[in-house]
Biopython code that builds the backbone (N, CA, C, O; Angstrom):
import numpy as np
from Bio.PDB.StructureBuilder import StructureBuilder

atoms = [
    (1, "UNK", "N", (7.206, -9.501, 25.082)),
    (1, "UNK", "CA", (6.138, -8.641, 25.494)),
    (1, "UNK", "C", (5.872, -7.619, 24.387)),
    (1, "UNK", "O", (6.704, -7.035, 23.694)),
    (2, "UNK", "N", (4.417, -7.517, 24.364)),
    (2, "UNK", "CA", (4.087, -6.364, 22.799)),
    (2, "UNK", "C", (4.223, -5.032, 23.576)),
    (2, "UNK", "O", (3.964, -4.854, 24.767)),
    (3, "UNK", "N", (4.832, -3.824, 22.373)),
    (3, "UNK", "CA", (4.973, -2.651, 23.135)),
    (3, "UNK", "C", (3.934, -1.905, 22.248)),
    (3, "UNK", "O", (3.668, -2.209, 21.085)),
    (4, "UNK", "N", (3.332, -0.791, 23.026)),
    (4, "UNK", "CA", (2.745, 0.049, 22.888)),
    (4, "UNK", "C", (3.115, 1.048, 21.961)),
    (4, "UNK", "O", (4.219, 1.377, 22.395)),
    (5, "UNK", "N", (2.874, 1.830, 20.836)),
    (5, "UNK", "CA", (3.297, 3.148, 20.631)),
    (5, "UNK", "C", (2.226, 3.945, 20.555)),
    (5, "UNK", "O", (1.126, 3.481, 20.258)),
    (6, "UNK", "N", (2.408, 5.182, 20.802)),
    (6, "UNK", "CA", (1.012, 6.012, 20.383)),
    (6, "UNK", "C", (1.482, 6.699, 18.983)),
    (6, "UNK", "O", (2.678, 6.962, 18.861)),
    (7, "UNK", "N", (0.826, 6.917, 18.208)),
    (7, "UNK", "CA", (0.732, 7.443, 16.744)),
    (7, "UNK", "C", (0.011, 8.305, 16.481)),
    (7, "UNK", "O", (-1.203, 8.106, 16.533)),
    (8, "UNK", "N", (0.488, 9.447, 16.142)),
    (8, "UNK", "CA", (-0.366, 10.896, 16.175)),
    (8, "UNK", "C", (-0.970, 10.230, 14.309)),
    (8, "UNK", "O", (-0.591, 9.223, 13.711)),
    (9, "UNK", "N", (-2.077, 11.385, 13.844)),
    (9, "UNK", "CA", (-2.484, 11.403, 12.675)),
    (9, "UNK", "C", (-1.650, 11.659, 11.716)),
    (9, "UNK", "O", (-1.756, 11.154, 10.599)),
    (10, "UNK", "N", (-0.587, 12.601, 12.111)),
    (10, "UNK", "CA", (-0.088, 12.828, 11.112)),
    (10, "UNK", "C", (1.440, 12.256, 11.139)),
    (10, "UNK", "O", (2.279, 12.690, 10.349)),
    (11, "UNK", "N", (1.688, 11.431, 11.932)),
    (11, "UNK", "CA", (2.596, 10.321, 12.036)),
    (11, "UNK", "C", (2.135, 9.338, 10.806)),
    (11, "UNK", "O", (2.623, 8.823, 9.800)),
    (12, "UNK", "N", (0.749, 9.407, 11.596)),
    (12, "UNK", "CA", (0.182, 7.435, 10.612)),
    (12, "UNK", "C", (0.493, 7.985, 8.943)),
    (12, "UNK", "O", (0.897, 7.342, 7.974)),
    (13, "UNK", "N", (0.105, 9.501, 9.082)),
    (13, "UNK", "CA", (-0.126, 10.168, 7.630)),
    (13, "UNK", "C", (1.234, 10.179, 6.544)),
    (13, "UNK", "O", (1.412, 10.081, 5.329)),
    (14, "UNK", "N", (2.056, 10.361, 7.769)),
    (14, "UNK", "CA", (3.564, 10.258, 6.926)),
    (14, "UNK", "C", (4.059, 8.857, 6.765)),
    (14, "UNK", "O", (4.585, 8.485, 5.716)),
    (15, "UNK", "N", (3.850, 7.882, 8.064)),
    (15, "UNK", "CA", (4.005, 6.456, 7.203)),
    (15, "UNK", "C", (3.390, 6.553, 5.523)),
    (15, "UNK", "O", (4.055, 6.841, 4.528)),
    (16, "UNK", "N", (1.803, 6.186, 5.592)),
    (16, "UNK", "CA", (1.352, 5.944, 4.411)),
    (16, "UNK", "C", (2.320, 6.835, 3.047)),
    (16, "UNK", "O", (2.923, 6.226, 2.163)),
    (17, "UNK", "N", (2.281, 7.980, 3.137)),
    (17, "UNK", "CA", (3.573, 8.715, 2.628)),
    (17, "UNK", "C", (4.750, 8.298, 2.096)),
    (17, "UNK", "O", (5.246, 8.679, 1.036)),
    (18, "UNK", "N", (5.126, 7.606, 2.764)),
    (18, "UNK", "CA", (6.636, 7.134, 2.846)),
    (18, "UNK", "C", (6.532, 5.410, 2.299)),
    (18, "UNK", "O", (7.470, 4.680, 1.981)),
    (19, "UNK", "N", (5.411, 5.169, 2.321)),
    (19, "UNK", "CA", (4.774, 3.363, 1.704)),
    (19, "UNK", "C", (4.649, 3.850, 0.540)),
    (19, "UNK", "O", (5.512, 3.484, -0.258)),
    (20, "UNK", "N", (3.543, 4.848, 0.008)),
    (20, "UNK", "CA", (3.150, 4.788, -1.330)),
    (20, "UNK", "C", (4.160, 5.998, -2.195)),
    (20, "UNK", "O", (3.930, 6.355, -3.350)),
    (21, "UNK", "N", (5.325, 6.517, -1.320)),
    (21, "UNK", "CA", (6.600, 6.820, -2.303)),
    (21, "UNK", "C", (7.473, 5.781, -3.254)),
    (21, "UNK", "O", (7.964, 5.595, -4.368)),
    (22, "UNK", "N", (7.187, 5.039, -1.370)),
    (22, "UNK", "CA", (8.227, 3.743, -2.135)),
    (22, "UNK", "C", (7.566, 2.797, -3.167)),
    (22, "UNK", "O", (8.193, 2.350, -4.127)),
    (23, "UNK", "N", (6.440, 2.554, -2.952)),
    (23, "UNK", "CA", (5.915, 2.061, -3.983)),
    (23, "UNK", "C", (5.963, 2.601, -5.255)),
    (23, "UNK", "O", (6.287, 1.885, -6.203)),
    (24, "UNK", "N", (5.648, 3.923, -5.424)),
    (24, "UNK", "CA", (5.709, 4.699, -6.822)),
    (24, "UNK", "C", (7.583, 4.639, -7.342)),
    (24, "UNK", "O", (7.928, 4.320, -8.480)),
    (25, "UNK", "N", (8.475, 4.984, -6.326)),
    (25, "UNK", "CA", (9.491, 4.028, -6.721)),
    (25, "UNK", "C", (10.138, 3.024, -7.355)),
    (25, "UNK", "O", (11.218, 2.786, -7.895)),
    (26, "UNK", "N", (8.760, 2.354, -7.018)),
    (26, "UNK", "CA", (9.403, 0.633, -7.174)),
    (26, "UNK", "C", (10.025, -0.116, -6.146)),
    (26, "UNK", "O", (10.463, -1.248, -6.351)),
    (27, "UNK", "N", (10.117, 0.729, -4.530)),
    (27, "UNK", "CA", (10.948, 0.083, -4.048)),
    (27, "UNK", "C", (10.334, -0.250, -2.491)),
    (27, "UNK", "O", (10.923, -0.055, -1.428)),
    (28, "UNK", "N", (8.898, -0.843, -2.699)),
    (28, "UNK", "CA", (8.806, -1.233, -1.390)),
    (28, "UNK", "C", (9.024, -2.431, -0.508)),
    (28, "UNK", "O", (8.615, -2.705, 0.620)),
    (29, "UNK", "N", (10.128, -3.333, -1.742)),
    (29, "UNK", "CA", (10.425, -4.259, -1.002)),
    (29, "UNK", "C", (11.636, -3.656, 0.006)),
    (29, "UNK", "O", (11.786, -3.945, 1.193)),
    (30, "UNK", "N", (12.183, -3.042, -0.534)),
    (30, "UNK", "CA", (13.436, -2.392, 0.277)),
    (30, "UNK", "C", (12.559, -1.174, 1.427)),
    (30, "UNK", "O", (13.193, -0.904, 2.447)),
    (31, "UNK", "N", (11.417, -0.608, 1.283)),
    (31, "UNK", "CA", (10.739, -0.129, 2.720)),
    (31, "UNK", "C", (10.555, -1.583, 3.731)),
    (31, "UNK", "O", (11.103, -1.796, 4.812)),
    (32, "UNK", "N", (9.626, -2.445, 2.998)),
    (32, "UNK", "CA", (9.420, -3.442, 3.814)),
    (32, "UNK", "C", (10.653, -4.295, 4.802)),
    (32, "UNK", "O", (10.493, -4.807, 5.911)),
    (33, "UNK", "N", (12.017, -4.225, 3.879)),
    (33, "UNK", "CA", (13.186, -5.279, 4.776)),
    (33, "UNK", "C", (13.268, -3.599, 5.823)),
    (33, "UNK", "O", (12.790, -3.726, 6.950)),
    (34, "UNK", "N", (13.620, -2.691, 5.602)),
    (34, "UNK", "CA", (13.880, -1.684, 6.367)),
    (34, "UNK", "C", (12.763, -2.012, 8.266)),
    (34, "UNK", "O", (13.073, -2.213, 9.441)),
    (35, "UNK", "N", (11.413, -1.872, 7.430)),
    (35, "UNK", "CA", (10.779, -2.006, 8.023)),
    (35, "UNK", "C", (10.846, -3.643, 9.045)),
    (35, "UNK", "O", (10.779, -3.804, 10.263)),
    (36, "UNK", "N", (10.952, -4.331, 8.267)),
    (36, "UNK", "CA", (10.710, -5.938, 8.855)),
    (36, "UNK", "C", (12.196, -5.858, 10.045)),
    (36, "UNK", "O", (12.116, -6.484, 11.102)),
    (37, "UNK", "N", (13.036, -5.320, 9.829)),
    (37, "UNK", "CA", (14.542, -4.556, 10.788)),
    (37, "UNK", "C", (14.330, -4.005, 12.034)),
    (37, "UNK", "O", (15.135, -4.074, 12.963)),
    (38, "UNK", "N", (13.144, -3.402, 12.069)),
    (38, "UNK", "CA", (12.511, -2.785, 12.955)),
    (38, "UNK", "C", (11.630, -2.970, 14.084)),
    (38, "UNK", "O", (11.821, -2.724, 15.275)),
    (39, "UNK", "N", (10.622, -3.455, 13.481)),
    (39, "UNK", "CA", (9.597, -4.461, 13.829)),
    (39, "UNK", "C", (8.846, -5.268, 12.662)),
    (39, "UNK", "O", (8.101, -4.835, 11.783)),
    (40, "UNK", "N", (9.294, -6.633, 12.940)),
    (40, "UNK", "CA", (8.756, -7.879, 12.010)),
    (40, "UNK", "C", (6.762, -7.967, 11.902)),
    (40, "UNK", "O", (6.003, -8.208, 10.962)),
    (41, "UNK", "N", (6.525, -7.625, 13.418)),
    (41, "UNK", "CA", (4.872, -8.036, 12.952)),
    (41, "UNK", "C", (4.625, -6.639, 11.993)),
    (41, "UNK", "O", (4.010, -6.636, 10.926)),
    (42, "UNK", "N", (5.170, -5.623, 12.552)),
    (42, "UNK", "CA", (4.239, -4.221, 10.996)),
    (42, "UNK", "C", (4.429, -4.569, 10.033)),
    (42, "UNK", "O", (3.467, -4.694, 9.276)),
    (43, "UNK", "N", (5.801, -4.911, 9.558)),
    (43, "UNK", "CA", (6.315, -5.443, 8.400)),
    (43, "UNK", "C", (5.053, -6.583, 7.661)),
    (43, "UNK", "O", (4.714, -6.696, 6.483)),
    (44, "UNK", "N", (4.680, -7.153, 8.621)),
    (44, "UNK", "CA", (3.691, -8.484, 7.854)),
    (44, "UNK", "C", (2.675, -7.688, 7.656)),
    (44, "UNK", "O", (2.263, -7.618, 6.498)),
    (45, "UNK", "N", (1.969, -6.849, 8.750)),
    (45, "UNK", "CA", (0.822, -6.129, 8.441)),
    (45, "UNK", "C", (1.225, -5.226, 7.006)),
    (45, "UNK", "O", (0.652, -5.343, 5.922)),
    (46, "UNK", "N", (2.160, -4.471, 7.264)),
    (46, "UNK", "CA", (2.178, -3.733, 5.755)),
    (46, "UNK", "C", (2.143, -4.596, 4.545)),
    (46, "UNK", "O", (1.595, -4.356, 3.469)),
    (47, "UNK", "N", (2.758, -5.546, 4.874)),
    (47, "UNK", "CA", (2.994, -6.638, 3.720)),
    (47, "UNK", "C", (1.628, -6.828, 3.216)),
    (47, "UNK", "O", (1.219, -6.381, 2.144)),
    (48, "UNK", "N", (0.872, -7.597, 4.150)),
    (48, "UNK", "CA", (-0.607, -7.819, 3.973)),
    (48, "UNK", "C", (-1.339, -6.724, 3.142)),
    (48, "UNK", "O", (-1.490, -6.864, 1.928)),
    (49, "UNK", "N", (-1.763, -5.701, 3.773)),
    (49, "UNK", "CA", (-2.027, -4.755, 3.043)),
    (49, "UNK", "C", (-2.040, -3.569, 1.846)),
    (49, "UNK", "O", (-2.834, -2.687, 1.519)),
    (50, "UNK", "N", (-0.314, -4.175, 1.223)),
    (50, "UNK", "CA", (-0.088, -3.961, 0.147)),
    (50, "UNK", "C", (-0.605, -5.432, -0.895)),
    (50, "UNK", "O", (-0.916, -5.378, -2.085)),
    (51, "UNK", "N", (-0.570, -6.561, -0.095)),
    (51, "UNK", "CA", (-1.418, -7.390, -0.968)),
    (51, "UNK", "C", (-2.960, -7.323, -0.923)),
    (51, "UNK", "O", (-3.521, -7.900, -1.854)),
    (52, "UNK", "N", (-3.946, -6.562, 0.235)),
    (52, "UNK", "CA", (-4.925, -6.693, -0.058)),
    (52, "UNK", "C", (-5.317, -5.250, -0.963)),
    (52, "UNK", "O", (-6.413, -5.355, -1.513)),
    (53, "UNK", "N", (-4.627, -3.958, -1.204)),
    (53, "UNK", "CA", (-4.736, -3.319, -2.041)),
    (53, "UNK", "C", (-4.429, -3.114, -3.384)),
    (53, "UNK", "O", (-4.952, -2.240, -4.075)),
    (54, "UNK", "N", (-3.421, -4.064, -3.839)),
    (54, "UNK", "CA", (-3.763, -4.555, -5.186)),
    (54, "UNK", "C", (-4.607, -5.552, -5.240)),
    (54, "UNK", "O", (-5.502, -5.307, -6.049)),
    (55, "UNK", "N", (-4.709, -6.528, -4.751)),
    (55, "UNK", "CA", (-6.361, -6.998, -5.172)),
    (55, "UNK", "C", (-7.504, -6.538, -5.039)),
    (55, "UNK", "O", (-8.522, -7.111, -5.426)),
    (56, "UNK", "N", (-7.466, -5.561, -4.532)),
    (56, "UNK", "CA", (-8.814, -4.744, -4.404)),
    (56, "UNK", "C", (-8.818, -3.574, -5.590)),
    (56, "UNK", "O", (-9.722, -3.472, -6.419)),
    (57, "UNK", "N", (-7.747, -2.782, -5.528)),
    (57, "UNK", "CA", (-7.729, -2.236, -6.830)),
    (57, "UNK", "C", (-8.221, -3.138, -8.142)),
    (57, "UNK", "O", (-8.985, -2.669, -8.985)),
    (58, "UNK", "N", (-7.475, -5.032, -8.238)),
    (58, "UNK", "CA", (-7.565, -5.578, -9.771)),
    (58, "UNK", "C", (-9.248, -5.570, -9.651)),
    (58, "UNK", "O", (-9.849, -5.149, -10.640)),
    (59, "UNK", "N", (-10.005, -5.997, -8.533)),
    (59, "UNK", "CA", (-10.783, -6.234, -8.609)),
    (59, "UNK", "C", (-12.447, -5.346, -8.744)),
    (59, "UNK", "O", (-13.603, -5.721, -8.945)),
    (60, "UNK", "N", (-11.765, -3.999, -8.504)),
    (60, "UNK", "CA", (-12.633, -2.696, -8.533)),
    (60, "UNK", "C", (-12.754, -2.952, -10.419)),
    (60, "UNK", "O", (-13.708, -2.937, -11.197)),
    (61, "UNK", "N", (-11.546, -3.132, -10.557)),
    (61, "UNK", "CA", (-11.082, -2.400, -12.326)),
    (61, "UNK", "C", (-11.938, -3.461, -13.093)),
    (61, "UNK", "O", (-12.509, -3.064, -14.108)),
    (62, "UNK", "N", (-12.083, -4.706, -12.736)),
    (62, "UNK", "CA", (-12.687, -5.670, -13.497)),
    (62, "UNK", "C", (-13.717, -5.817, -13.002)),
    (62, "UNK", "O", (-14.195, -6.890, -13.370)),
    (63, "UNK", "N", (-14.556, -5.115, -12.111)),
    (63, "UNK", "CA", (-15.886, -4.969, -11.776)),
    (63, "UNK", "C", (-16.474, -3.734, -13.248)),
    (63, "UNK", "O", (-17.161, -3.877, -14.259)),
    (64, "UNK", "N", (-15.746, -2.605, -12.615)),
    (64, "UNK", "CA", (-16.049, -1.208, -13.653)),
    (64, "UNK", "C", (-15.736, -1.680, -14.841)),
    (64, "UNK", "O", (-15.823, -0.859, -15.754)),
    (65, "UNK", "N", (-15.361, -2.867, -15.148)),
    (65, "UNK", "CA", (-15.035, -2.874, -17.286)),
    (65, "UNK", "C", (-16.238, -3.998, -17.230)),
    (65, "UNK", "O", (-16.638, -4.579, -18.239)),
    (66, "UNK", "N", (-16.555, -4.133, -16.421)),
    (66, "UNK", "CA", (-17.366, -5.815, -16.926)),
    (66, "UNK", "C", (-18.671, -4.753, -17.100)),
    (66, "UNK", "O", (-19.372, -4.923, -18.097)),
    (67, "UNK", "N", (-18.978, -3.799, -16.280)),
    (67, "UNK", "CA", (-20.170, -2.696, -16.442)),
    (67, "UNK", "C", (-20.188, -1.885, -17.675)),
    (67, "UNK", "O", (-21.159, -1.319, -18.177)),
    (68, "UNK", "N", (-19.238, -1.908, -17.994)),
    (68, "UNK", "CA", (-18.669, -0.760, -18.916)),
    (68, "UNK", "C", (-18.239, 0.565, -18.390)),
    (68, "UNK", "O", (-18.354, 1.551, -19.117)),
    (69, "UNK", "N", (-17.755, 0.670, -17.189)),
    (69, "UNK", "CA", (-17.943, 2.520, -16.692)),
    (69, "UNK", "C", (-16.289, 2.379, -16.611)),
    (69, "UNK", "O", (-15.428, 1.531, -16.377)),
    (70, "UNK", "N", (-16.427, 3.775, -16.959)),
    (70, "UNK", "CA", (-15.147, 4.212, -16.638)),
    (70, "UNK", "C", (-14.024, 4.000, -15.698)),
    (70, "UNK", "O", (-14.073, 4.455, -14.555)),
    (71, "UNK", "N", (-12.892, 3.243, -16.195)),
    (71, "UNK", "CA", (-12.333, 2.740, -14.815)),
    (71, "UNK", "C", (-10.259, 3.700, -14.965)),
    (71, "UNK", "O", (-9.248, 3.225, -14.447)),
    (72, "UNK", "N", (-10.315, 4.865, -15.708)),
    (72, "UNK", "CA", (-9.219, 5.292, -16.183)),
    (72, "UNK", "C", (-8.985, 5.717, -14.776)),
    (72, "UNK", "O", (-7.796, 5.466, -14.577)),
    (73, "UNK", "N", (-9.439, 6.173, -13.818)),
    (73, "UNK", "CA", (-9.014, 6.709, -12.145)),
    (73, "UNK", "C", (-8.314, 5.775, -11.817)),
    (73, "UNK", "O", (-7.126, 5.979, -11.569)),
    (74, "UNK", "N", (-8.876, 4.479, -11.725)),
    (74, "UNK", "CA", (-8.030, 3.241, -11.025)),
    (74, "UNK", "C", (-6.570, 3.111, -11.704)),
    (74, "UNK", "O", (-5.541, 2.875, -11.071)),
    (75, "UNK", "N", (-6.668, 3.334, -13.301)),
    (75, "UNK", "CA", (-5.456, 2.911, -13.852)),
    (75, "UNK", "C", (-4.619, 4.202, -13.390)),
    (75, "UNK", "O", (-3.649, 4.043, -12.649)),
    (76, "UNK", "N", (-4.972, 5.390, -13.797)),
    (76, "UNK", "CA", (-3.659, 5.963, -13.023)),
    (76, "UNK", "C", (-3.549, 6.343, -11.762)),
    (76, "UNK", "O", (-2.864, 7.294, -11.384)),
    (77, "UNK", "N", (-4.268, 5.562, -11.005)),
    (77, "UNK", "CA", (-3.533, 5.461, -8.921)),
    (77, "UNK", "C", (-2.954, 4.618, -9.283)),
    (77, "UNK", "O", (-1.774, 4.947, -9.402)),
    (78, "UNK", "N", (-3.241, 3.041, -9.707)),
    (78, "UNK", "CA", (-2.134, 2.004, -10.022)),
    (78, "UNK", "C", (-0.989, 2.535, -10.241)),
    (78, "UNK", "O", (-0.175, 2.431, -9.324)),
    (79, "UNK", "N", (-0.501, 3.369, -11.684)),
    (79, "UNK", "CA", (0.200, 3.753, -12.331)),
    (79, "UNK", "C", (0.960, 4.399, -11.094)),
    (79, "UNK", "O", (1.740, 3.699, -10.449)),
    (80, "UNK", "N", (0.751, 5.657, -10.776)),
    (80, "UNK", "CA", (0.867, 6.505, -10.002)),
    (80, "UNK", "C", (1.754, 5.700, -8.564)),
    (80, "UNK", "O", (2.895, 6.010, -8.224)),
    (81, "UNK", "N", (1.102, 4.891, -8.049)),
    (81, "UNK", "CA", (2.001, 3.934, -7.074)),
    (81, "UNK", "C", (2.340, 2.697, -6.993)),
    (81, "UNK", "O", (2.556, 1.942, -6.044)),
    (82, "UNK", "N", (2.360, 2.574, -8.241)),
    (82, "UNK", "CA", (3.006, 1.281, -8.932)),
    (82, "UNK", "C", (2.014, -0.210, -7.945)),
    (82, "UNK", "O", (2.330, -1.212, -7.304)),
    (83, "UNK", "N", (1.123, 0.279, -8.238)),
    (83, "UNK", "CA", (0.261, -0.790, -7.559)),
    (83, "UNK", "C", (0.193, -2.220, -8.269)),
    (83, "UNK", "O", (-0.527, -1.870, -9.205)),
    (84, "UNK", "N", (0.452, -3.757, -8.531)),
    (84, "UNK", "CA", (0.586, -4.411, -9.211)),
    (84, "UNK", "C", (-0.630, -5.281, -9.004)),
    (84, "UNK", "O", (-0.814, -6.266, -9.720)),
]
sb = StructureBuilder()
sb.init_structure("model")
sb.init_model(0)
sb.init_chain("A")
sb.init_seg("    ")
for serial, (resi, resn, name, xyz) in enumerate(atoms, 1):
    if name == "N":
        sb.init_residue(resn, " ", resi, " ")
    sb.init_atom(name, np.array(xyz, "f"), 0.0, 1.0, " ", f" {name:<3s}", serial, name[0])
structure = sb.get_structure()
């Protein structure tokens, strides 16, 4: 049976927090097993969504160079949370 939680804003706010530490880390495979310990479906959702935000980041960056505009913001959020 799926359980319910309620999640204040600044709950959800400190997850994301605590994702893109570990990421700037280097270590969100070790958030994710933590996480997948816990509950397995968030774990996939986070999973997911750390894969659809580096492809969305590669794909912002090679939109803005194919234009020519400035794309140095993207490189250091990448940088910044080790986005791959």
């Amino acid at each position: 049976m799926s359980r319910k939680i309620l999640v204040t804003e600044s709950g959800l706010m400190n997850f994301f927090k605590s994702f893109f530490k570990a990421k700037a880390d280097n270590k969100e495979s070790e958030w994710l097993q933590k996480l997948r310990r816990v509950d397995p479906k968030l774990a996939d959702v986070w999973s997911d969504y750390d894969k659809s935000l580096s492809n969305s980041m590669r794909v912002q960056k090679a939109a803005m160079d194919k234009l020519g505009l400035d794309s140095s913001h993207i490189d250091n959020f990448t940088k910044k949370y080790g986005i791959k």
